[in-house]
Structure formats: structure tokens, C-alpha cells
C-alpha positions in Angstrom: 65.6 -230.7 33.2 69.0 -231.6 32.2 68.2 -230.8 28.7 67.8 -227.2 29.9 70.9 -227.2 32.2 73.0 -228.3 29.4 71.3 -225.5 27.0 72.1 -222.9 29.7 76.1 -224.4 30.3 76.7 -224.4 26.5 75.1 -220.8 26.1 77.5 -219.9 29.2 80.6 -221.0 27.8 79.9 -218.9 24.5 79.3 -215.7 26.5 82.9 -214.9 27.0 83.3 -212.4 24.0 86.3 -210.1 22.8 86.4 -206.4 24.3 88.5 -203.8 23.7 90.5 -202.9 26.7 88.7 -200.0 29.2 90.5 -196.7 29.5 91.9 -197.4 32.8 93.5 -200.7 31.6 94.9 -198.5 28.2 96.2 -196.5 30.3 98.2 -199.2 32.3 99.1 -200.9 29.5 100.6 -198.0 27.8 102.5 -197.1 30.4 104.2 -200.0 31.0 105.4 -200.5 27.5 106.3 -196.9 27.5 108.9 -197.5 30.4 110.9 -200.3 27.8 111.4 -197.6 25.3 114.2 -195.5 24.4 111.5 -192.6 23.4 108.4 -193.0 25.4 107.0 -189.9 23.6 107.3 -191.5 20.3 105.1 -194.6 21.2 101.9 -194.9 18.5 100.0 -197.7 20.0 98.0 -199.9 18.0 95.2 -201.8 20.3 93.7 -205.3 19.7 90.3 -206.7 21.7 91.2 -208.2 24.3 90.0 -212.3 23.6 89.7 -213.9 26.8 90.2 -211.0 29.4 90.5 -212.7 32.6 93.3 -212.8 35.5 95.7 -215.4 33.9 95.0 -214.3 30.2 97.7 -212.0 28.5 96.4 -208.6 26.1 98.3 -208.2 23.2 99.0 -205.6 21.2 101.6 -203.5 18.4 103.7 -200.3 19.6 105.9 -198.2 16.7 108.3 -196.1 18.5 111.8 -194.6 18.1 114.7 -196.2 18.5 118.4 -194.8 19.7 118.9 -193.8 16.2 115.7 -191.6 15.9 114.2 -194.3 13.8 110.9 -195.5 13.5 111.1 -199.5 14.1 108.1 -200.3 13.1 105.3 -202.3 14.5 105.9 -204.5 17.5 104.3 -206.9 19.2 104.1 -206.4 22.9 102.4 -208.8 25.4 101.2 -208.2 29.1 99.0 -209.2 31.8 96.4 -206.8 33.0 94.8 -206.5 35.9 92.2 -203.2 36.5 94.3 -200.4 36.1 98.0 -202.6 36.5 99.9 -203.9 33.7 103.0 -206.1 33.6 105.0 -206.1 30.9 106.3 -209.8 29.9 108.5 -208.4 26.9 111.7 -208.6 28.6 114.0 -211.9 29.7 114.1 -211.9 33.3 117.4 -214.0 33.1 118.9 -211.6 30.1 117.0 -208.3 30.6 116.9 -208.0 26.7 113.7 -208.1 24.9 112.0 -211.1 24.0 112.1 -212.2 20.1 109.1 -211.3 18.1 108.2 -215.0 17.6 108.1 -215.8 21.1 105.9 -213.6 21.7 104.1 -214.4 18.9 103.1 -217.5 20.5 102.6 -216.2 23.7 99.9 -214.3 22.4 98.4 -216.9 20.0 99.0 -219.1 23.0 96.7 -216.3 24.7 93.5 -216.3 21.9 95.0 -214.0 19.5 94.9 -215.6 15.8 98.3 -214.3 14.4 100.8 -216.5 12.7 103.5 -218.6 14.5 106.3 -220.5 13.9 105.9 -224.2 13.2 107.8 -224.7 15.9 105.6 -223.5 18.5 102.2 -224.3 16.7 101.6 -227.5 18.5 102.6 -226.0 22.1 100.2 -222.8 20.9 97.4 -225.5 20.6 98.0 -227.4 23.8 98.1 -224.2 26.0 95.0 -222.7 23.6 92.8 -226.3 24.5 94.3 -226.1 28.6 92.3 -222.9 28.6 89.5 -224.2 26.6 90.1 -221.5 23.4 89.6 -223.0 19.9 92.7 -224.3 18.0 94.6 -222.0 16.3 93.7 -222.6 12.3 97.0 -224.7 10.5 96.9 -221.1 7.8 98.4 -219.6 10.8 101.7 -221.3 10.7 105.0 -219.7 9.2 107.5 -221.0 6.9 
């Protein structure tokens, strides 16, 4: 009997699978990024699965978008938590209301499941919050500089 509660626990804890986010949750998402950006109209989103959905995981993604000089600035990373058909955006300092370097969030979202590269400096802090949540260590290829 225990043999087949531990066989059912460990087949469980596997279930928990990547999606890609549902319309509604798109939708929320790319509105909220929308309002950070100089041209909203501009925004070409590019969409990752979401790892570990869940109310305390963050979703991830890239957003190319004009800047005030009518420039494309190329891909960047964004990072929020969804909930249903609510997103909040945590891109922006609360204390400096400017937007957050790349490399923070960067580990924010590897922090979150995503496997994308970080700086050394936050690679053993990635892992600790990755293993808190019980998601795999990131891989040591992942590390920058």
C-alpha cells in the first residue's frame, strides 16, 4: 500500500506541465505591458509557456516596441503575475518608477522556471528560490560571463 501511495505522489508531482497562457490571460498580459510603453500600438509580443502557472508563479515573456525616437528596441524581457484574466506588471521599481534592468529580471524569471541565462551573480539565489518552490536547478550553461 505504501508502495502504491508513493507511485501515485511521485506521478503527482510530475503532472505540473508547461502551458501556453489562455486567451483571456494574453489578453491581460498584453495589456498591462502595453500601458509601460511609449507606443502601445507598436508592441509585437513574443509568448513563452507558462512553467509553473500557479498564484505565486510569475509568466514571462519578450515585447519589441517603439521607443520615443520611433525606434524598434528590440526584444525585452517582461515579467508579471497572472491571475485569470488580471495581470500585474512587476517591470517597474516601485521606489524609482523606472524600469527594472534586463538582468534582474532575468533572474526573476529563471527564479520563476524559465531556463534563460543569468548573471553569476544571481545564479545561486536563482537556485535557492527555484528548489523553495520545488523546480529543478537551473543548468550551470546558463550562467553569463
Amino acid at each position: 500500500m505504501k508502495f502504491l501511495l508513493s507511485i501515485l505522489l511521485i506521478t503527482l508531482s510530475f503532472n505540473i506541465q508547461a502551458r501556453p497562457l489562455t486567451k483571456v490571460e494574453r489578453l491581460a498580459v498584453e495589456k498591462t505591458i502595453r500601458e509601460e510603453l511609449k507606443d502601445p500600438e507598436s508592441a509585437k509580443f513574443y509568448h513563452m509557456d507558462y512553467p509553473y502557472p500557479g498564484p505565486t508563479s510569475g509568466y514571462c515573456g519578450y515585447v519589441n516596441a517603439r521607443n520615443s525616437f520611433g525606434a524598434f528596441t528590440g526584444k525585452q524581457l517582461f515579467y508579471v503575475f497572472v491571475n485569470q484574466s488580471e495581470a500585474i506588471s512587476l517591470d517597474i521599481s516601485q521606489s524609482t518608477g523606472q524600469p527594472l534592468p534586463q538582468d534582474v529580471l532575468a533572474a526573476a524569471c529563471a527564479s520563476s522556471g524559465y531556463d534563460i541565462p543569468v548573471q553569476r551573480a544571481f545564479y545561486d539565489d536563482v537556485n535557492s528560490n527555484r528548489m523553495k518552490k520545488n523546480i529543478p536547478s537551473l543548468s550551470e550553461s546558463y550562467i553569463l560571463n
